[in-house]
N, C-alpha and C positions, 0 to 999 in steps of 0.2 A: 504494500500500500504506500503512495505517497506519502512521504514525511515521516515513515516509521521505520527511522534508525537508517535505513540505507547501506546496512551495512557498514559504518563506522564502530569499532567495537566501544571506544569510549561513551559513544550511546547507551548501549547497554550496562557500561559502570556505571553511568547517573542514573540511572530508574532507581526513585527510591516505593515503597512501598504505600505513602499517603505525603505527598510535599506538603501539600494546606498546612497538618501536622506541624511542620517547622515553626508556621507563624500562627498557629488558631487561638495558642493562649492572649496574644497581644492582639487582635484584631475584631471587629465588631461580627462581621461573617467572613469565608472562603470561601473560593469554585472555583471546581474546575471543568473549565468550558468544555460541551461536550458534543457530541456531532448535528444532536439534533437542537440544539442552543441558536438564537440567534445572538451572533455577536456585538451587534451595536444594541440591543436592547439592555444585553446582560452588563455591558460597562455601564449604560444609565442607570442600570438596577443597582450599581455596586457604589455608584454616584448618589444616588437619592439615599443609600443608608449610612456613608462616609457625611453627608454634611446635615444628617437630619440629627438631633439633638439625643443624647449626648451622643458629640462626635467623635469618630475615630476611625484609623485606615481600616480598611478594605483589602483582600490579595485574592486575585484572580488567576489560576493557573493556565496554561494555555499547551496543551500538546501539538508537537508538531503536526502531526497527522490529522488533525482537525483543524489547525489554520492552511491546511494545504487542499482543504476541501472546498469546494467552488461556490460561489455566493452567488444564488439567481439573480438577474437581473431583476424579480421582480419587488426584493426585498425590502423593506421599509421597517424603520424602528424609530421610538420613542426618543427625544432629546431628555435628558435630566431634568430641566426645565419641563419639558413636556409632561412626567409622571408628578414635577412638585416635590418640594421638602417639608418635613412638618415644620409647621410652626413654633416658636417658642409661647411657652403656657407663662400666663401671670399667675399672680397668687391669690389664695382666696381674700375676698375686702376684710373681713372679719378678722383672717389673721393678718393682714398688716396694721390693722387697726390696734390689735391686741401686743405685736412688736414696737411700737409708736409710742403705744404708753408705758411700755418698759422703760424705753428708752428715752423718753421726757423725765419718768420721776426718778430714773437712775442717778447714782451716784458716782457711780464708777465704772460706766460704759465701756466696751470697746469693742472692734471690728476686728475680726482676723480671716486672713483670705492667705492663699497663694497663686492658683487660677482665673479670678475675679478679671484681668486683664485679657482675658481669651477674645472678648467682645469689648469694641473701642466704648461702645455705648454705655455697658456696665461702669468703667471706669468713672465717665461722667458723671453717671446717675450716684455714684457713691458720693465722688466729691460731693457735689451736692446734699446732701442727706448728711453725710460729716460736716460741714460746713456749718449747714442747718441747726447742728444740736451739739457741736463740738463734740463730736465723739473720735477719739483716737484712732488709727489704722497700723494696727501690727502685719504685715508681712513677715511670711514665712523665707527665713534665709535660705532655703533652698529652690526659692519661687521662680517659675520657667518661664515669664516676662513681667513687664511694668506695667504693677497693679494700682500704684497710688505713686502721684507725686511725690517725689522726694525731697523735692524743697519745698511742702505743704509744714507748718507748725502740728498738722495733726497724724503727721507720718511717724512711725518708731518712736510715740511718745506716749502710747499704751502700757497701762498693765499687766502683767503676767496672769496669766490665766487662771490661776487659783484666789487671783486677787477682784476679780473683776465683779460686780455684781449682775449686769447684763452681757453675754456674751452674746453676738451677731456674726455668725459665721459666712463665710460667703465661698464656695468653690474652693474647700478645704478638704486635703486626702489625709495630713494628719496634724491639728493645731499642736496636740500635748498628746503624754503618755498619758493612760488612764490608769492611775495611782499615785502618779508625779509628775505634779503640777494641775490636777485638776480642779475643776472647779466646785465651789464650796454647793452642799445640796441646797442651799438656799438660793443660788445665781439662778436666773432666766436664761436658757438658753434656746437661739434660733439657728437651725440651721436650713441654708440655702444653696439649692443646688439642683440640678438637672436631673442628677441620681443622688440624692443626699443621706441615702444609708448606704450607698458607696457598697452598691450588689456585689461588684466583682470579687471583693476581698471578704471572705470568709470570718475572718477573725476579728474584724472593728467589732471594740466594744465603748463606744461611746453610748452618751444620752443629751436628750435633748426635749423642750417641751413643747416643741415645735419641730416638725420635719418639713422643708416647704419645698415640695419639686416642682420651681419653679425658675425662669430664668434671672440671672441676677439683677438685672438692669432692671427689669419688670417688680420686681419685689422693693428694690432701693429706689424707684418712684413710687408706688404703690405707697411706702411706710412714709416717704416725704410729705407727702399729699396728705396722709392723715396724722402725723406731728406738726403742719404748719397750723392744723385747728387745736390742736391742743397746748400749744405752749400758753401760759396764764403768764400777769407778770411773776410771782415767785420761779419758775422757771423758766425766765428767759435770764432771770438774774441770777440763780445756778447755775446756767451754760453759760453765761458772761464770765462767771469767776473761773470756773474750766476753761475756758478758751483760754484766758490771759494765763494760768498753771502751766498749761500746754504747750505754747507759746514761750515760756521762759525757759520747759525742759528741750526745748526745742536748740535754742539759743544753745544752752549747756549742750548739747550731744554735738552738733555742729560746729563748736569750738575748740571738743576735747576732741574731736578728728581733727582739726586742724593742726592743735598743737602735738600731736603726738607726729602727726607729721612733720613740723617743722623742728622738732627735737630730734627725730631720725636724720632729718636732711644737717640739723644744724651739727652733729657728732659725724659727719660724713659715710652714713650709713648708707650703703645699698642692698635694699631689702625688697620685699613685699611691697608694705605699704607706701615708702617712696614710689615705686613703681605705677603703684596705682592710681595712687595722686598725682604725679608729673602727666599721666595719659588723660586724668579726669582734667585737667587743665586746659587741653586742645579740643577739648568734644564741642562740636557744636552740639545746638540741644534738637536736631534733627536727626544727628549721627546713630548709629544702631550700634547698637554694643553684644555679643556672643560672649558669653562667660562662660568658658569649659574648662571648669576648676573645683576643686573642691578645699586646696590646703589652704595656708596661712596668705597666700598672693593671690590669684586669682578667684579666690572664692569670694569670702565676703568683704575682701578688701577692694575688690573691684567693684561690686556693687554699693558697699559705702562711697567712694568716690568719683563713680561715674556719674553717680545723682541723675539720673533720666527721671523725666518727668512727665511724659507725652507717651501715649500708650505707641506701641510697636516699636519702641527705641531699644529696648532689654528684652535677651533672651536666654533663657542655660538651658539643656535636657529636659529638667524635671525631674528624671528618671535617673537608672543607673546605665545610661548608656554614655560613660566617657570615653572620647574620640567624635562624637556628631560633630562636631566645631567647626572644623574643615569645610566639610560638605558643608556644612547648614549654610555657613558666609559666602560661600558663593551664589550659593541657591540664593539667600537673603537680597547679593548685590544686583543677581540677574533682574530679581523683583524690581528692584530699588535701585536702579542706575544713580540716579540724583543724589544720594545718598553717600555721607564716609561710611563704610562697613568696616569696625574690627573687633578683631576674634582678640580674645584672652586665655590662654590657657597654661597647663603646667606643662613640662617637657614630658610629663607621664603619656596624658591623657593628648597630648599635641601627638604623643608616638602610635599612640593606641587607631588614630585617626587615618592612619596613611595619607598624610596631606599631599604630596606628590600630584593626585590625579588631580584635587582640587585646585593648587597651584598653575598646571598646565593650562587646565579647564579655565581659569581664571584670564591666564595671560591668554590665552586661545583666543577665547572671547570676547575679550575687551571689559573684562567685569572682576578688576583687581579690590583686593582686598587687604586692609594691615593684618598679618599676624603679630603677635607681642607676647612673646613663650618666658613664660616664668622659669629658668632652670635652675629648680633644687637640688636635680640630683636622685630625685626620689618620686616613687609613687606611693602617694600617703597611706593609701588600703596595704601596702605591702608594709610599711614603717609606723606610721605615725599611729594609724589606728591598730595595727596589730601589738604595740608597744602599751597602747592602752588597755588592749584586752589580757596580753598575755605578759606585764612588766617582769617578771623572773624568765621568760619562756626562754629557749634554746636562741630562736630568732631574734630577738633582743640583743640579747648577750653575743650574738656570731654576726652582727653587721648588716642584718636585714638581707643576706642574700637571695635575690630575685625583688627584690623591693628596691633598687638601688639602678642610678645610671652614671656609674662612675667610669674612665669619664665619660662625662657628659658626651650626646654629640653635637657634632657645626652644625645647628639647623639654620643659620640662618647661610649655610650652602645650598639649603636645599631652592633656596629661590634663584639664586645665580643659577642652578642648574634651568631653569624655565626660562632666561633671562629678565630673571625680576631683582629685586635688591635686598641684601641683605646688610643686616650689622650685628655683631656680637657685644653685650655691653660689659664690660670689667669694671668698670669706673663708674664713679658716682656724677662726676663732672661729663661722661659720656650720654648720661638716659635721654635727658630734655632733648639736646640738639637729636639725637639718632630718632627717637621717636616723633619729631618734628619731619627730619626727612624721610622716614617710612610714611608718615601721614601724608606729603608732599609726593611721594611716586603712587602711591594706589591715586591718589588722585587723579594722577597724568594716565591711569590703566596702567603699571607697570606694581606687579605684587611685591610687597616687600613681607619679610621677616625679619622683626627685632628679636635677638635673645639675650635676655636680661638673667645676670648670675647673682640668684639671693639666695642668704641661707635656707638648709634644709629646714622642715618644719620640727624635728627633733634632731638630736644628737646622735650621731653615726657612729657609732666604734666600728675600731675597724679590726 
């Protein structure tokens, strides 16, 4: 038969016995396309469940022998469009109405999201609604875009969630552990979300007195709408005095970033967070930021200091897939020509990525991108958190062998190899300018790689 196998024996190595298999835990459904299938319907079909709510990819398998099969001429199929997405659902009135009065006679409010940025519109709709009743917004530090402004007074000036008396959740897969850090049985809690018992995962044992599957943006109008009737003066001169609390812890976190940074730069340190701060320096506030990191540089130190503010400016994984960075910043610039695109990552998780194709792909195309590679030396899962789990262990004490990139290598070779630019940084007095000129050639479409040499995130015995 046409397109089965042909006689290449390598064909018959790859038959595996179910491919879908590979990917069905991470995907909403599979298929594999089958003789009697029409194929332009079946990608609309695989379209209309990828972007209908909650979303997520789709895999289609496609055997050779059935794309080698003839397509009548008389064929016709459905556009994605054509079958429709569902809609997003609001919330019911009664409960936003019953979240609103939480949240006016509360005293110690706050929001905690990490997804809440998926939709530009939710973003808004929150500000507003925070704005409204000065309620806090905790992000979660390992949050996979920008969910709330970071130069807002009511960003990261929340309390801890054991402390909070009204919790508002919004597009959150895990705020706290449940036993440490949780919240007291007296706290109001709402949560909000598309799937907000969070089906897939077996084992969440949260509570809440409120579950609202609905979408965020719809809910944080919904609750605005009916806290704008109930503020009285005694609560509007409650969220007066929070606003202005808010507002000073604001002032305080923003300062002690600054200085801790200007105490690194002023002792001629090259670290992390010099790094982060000299690149949060050049960002315009259109710029998109990739953060594939997790240790003491590109994790949360990139995120404190890139301060995006504008939804689709911040992006990391989410997940535990370290190496997307690559890929993702190309893909991101293809999007977004108009755009500075740059990636942040450790030399771990920069390795993990095989950036190679994306760099060629990059300069091929005309859709350069900065890379700015943190090298510690180290992949933290191998050191830092294995030293935490297991402080006496063998690997501890023996040098973290396999958790270790000693030495380092020239990645910022690997761009001259594409004809892009590289620089290697040693020097404290080197980061600003080189990071200046990597910013200056992705600009021009020519890919650059900075690599910046800061301490590991632990101590290495060797």
């Amino acid at each position: 038969m046409r397109g089965s196998r042909e006689g290449a024996g390598v064909q018959w190595l790859q038959e595996t016995r179910d491919q879908g298999e590979i990917v069905r835990q991470y995907t909403k459904v599979d298929h594999r396309l089958e003789h009697q299938d029409n194929p332009g319907f079946m990608v609309s079909r695989l379209l209309q469940v990828a972007m209908s709510e909650p979303r997520g990819p789709v895999y289609m398998a496609v055997p050779q022998e059935t794309a080698c099969l003839p397509l009548p001429g008389t064929a016709r199929f459905p556009t994605r469009d054509d079958l429709g997405v569902a809609r997003q659902v609001g919330p019911d009135p009664d409960d936003a109405r019953t979240i609103a009065r939480w949240l006016v006679d509360a005293t110690n409010p706050c929001v905690y999201t990490s997804r809440v940025g998926r939709d530009p519109a939710a973003v808004q709709e929150l500000v507003r609604l925070a704005e409204l009743l000065a309620i806090p917004v905790m992000v979660d530090a390992s949050a996979d875009r920008m969910n709330f402004p970071a130069d807002s007074p009511l960003y990261g000036t929340g309390p801890a969630s054991h402390e909070a008396d009204v919790l508002l959740l919004f597009e959150h897969l895990s705020p706290y552990s449940p036993g440490r850090g949780s919240p007291s049985r007296d706290a109001k809690i709402a949560w909000v979300s598309i799937d907000p018992v969070l089906s897939r995962f077996k084992t969440i044992e949260y509570r809440a007195d409120l579950w609202i599957p609905a979408s965020s943006a719809a809910v944080a109008r919904a609750v605005h709408e009916a806290a704008s009737h109930l503020l009285t003066n005694s609560a509007r001169t409650r969220i007066a005095a929070r606003r202005e609390r808010l507002e000073r812890r604001k002032r305080e976190l923003d300062d002690q970033a600054e200085a801790l940074a200007q105490a690194d730069l002023g002792a001629g340190k090259l670290n992390g967070r010099v790094t982060a701060y000299e690149l949060g320096k050049l960002l315009e506030p259109e710029a998109i930021v990739l953060n594939d990191g997790l240790s003491t540089g590109p994790g949360p130190l990139v995120s404190t200091y890139a301060r995006r503010s504008r939804p689709g400016t911040y992006f990391r994984s989410g997940s535990s897939s370290g190496g997307w960075g690559a890929g993702a910043a190309f893909g991101v610039k293809l999007a977004r020509p108009e755009h500075d695109v740059i990636l942040t990552s450790g030399d771990g998780y920069f390795t993990f990525g095989s950036p190679m194709p994306a760099l060629w792909a990059a300069r091929a195309h005309g859709s350069a991108f900065l890379s700015v590679v943190f090298v510690n030396q180290t992949y933290s899962t191998g050191t830092a958190a294995l030293a935490r789990m297991y402080p006496e262990g063998h690997a501890a004490g023996g040098g973290f062998v396999g958790g270790r990139f000693d030495p380092a290598p020239r990645f910022d070779k690997l761009a001259e190899v594409v004809d892009g630019y590289g620089e290697h940084v040693r020097e404290l007095s080197q980061l600003g300018p080189a990071l200046r000129r990597g910013l200056e050639h992705a600009r021009q479409n020519t890919p650059a790689v900075i690599a910046v040499e800061v301490p590991p995130p632990v101590q290495l015995s060797h």
